[in-house]
DSSP file (Angstrom, degrees, kcal/mol; ACC not computed):
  #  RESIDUE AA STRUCTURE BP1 BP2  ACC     N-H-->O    O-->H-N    N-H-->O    O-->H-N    TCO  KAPPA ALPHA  PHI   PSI    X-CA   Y-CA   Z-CA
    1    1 A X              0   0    0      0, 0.0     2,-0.3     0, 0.0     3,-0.0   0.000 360.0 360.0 360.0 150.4  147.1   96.0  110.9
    2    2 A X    >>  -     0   0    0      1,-0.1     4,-0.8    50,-0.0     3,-0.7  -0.605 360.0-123.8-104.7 163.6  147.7   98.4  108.4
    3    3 A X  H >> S+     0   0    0     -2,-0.3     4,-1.6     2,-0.3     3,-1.1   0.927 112.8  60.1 -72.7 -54.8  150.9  100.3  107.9
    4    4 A X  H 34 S+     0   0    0      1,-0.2    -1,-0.2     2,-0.2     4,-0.1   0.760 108.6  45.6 -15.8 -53.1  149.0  103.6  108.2
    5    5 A X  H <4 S+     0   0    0     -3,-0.7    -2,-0.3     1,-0.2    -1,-0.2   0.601 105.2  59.2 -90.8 -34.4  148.1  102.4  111.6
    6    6 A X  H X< S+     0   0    0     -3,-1.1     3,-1.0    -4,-0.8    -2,-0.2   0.799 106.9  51.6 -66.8 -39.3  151.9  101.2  112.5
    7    7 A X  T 3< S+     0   0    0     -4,-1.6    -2,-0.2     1,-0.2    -1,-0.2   0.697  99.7  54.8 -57.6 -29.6  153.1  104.8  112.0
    8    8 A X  T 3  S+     0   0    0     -3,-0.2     2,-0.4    -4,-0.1    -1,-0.2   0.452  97.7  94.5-109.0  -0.6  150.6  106.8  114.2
    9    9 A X  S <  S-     0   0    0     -3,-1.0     5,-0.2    -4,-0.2    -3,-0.0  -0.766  81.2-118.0 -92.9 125.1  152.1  104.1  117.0
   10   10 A X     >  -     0   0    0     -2,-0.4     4,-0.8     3,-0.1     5,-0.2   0.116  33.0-103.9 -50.0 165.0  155.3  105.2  119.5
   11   11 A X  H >> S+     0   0    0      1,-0.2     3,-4.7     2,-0.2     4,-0.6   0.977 118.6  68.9 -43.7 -56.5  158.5  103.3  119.3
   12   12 A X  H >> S+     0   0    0      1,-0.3     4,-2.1     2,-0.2     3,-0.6   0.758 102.0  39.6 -26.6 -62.8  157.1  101.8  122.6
   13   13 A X  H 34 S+     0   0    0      1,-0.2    -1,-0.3     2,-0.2    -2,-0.2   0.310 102.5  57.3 -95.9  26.3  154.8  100.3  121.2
   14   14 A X  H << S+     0   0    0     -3,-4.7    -1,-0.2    -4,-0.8    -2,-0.2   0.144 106.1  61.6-104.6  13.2  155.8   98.8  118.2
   15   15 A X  H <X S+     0   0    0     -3,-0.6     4,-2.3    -4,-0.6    -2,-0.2   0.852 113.0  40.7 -75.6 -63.8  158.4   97.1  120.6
   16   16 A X  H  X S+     0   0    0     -4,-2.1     4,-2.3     1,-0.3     5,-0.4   0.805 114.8  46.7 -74.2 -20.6  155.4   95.7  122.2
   17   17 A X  H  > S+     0   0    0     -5,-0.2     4,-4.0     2,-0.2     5,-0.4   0.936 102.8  62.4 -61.5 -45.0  153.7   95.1  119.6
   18   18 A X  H  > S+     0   0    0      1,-0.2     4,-2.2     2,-0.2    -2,-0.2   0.971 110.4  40.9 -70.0 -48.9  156.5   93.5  118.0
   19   19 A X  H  X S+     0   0    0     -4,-2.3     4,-0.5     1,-0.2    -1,-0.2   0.827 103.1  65.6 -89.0  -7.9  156.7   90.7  120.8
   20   20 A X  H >X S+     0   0    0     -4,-2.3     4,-3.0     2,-0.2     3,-2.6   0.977 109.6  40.9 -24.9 -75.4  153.0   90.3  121.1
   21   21 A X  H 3X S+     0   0    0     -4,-4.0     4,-1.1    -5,-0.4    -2,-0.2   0.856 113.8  55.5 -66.7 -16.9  153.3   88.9  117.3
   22   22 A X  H 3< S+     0   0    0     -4,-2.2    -1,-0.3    -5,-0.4    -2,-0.2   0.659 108.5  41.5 -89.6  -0.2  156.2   87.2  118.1
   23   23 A X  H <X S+     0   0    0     -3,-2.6     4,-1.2    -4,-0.5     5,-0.2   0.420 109.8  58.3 -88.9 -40.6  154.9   85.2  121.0
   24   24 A X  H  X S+     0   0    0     -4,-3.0     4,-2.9     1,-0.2     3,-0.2   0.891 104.2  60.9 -81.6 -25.5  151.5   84.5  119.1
   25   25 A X  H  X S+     0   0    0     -4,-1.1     4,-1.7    -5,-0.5    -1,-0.2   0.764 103.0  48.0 -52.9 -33.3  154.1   82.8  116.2
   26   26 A X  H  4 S+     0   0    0      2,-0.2     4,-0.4     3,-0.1    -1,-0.3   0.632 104.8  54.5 -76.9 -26.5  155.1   80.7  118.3
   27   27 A X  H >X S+     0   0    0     -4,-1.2     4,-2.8     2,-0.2     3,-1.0   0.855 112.8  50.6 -28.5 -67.9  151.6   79.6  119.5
   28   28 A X  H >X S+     0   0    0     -4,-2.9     3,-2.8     1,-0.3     4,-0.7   0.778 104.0  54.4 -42.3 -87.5  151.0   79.0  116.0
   29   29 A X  H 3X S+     0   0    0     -4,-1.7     4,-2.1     1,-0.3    -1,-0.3   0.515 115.0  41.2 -22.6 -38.5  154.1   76.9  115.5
   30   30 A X  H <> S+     0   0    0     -3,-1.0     4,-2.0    -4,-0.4    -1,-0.3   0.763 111.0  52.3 -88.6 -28.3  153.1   74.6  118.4
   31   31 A X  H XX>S+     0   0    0     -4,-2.8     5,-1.2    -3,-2.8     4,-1.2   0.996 112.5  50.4 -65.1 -74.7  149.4   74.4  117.5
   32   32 A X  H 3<5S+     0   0    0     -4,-0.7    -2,-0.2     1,-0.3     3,-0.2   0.819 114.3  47.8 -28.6 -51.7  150.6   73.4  113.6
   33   33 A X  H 3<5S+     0   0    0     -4,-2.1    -1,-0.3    -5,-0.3    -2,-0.2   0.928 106.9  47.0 -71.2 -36.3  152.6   71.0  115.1
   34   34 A X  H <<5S-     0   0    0     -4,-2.0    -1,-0.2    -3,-0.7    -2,-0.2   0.722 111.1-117.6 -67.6 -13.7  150.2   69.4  117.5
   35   35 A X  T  <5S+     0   0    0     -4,-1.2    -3,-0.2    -3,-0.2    -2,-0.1   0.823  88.6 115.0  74.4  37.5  147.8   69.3  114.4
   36   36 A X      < +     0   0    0     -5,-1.2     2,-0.5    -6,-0.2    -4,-0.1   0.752  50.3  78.8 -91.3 -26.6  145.5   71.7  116.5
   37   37 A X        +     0   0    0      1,-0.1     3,-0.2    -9,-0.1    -1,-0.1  -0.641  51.7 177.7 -90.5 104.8  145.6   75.0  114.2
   38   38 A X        +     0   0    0     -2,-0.5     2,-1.4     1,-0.2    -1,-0.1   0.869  66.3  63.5 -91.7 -27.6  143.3   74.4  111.3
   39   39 A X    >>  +     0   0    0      1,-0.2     3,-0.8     2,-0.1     4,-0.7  -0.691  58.5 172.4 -98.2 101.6  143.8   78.0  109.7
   40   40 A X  H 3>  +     0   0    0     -2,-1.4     4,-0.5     1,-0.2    -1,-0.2   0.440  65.3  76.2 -86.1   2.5  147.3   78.4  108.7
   41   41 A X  H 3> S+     0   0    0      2,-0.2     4,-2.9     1,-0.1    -1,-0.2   0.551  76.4  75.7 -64.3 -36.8  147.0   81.2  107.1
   42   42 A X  H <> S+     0   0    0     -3,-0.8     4,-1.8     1,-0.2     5,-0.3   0.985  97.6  52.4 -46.1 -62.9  146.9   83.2  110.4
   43   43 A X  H  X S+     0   0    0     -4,-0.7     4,-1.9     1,-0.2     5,-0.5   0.970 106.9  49.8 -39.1 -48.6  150.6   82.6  110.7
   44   44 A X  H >X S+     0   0    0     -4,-0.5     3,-1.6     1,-0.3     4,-0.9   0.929 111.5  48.3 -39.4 -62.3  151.5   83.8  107.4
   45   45 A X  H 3< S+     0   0    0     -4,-2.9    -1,-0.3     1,-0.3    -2,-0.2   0.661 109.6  54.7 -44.7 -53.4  149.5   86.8  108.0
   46   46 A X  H 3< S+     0   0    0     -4,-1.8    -1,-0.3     2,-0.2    -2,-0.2   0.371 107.3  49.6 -55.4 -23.3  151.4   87.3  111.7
   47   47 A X  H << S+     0   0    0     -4,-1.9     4,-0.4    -3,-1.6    -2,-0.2   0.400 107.3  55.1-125.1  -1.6  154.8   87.3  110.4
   48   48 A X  S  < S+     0   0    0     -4,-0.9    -2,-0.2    -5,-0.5    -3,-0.2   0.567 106.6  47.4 -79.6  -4.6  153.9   89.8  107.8
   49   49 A X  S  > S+     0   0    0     -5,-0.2     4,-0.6     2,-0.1    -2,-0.2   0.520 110.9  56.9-101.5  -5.4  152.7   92.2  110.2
   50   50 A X  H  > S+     0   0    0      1,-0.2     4,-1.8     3,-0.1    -3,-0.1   0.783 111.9  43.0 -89.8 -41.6  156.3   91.3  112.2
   51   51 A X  H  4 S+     0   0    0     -4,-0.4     4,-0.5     2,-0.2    -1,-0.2   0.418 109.5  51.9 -98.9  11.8  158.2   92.3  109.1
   52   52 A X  H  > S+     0   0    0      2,-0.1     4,-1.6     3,-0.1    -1,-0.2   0.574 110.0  53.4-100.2 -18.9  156.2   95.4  108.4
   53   53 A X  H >X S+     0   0    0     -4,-0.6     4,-1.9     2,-0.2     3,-1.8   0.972 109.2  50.2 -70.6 -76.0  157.0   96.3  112.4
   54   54 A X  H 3X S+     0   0    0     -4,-1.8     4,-1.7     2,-0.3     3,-0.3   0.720 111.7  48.4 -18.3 -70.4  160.7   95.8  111.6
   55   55 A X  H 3> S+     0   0    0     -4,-0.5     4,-1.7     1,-0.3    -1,-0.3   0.693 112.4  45.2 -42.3 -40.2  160.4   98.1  108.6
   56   56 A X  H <X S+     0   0    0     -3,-1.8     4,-2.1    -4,-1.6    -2,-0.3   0.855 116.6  48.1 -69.5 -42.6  158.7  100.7  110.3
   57   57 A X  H  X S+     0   0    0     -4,-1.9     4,-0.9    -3,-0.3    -2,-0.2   0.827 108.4  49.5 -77.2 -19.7  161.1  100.4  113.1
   58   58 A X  H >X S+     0   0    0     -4,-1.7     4,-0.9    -5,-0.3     3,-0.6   0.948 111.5  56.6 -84.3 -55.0  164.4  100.4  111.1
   59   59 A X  H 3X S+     0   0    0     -4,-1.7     4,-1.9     1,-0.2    -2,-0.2   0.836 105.8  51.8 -10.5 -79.2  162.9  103.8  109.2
   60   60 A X  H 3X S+     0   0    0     -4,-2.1     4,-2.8     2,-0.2    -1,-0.2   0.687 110.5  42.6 -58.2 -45.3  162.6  105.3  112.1
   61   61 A X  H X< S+     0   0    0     -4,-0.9     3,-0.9    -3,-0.6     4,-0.2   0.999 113.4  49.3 -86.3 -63.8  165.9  104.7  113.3
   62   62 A X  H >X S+     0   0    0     -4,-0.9     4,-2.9     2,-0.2     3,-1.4   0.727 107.5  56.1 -11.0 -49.9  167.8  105.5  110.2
   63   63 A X  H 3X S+     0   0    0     -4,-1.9     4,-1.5    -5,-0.4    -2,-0.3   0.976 111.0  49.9 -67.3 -43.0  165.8  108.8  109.7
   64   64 A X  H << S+     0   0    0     -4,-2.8     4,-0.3    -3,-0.9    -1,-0.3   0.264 108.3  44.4 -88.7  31.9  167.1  109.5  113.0
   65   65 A X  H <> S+     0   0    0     -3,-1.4     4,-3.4    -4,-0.2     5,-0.4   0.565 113.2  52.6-109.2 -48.9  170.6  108.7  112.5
   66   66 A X  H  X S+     0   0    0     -4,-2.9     4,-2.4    -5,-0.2    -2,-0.2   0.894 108.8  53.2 -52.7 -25.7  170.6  110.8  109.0
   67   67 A X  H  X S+     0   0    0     -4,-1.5     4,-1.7    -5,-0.3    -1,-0.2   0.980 112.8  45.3 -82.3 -43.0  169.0  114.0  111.2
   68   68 A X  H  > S+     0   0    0     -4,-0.3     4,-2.3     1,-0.2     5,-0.4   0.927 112.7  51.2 -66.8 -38.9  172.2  113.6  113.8
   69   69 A X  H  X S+     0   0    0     -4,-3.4     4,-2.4     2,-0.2     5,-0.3   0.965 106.1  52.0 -39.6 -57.4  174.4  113.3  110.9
   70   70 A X  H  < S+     0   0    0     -4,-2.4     4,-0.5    -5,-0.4    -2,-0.2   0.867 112.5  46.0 -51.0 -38.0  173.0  116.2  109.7
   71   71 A X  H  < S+     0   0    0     -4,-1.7     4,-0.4     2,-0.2    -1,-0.2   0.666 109.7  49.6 -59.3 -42.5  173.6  118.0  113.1
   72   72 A X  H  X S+     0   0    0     -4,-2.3     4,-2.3    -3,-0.2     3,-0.2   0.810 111.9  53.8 -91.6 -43.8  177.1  117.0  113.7
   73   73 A X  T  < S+     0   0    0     -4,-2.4    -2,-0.2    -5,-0.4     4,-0.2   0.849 115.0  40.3 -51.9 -32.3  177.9  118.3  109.8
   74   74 A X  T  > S+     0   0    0     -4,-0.5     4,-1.2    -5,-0.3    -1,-0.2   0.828 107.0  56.8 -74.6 -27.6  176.4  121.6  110.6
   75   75 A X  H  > S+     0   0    0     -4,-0.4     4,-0.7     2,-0.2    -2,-0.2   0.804 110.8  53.0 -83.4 -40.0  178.1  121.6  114.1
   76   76 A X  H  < S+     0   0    0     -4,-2.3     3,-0.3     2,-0.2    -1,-0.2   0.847 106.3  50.3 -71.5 -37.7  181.6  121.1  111.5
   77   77 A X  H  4 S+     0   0    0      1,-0.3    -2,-0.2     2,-0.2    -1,-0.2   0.942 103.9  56.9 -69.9 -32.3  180.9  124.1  109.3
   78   78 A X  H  <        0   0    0     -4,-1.2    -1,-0.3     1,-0.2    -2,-0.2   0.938 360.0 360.0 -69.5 -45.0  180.4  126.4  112.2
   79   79 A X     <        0   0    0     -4,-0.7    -1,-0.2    -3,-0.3    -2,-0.2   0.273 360.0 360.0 -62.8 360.0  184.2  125.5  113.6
């Protein structure tokens, strides 16, 4: 999935998203181990799209902590 495509998605559902991929990572792990999972690459791939969810999700919440900052700094100047 592309980053592009992680943006245009609600919080909700990069929540869900986010333990989808974390579920299938653990698939993975057990498959590797069981010597069932011949493409291992899939993992790789699955826990970069985990840490691109994370990035997008921590954005999100940082811009919204800097916009309530901003709010409570305006909210001083008026007083």
């Amino acid at each position: 999935m592309d980053l592009k495509e992680l943006q245009k998605f609600a919080d909700q559902e990069l929540h869900t998203h986010l333990s989808d991929l974390r579920k299938k990572v653990r698939e993975f792990r057990f498959s590797i181990a069981n010597s069932q999972l011949k493409n291992v690459r899939m993992m790789r791939q699955s826990k970069k799209e985990i840490a691109q969810v994370l990035t997008e999700l921590n954005k999100r919440r940082i811009s919204k902590s800097s916009v309530e900052d901003v709010k409570i700094e305006e909210s001083k100047k008026e007083e």
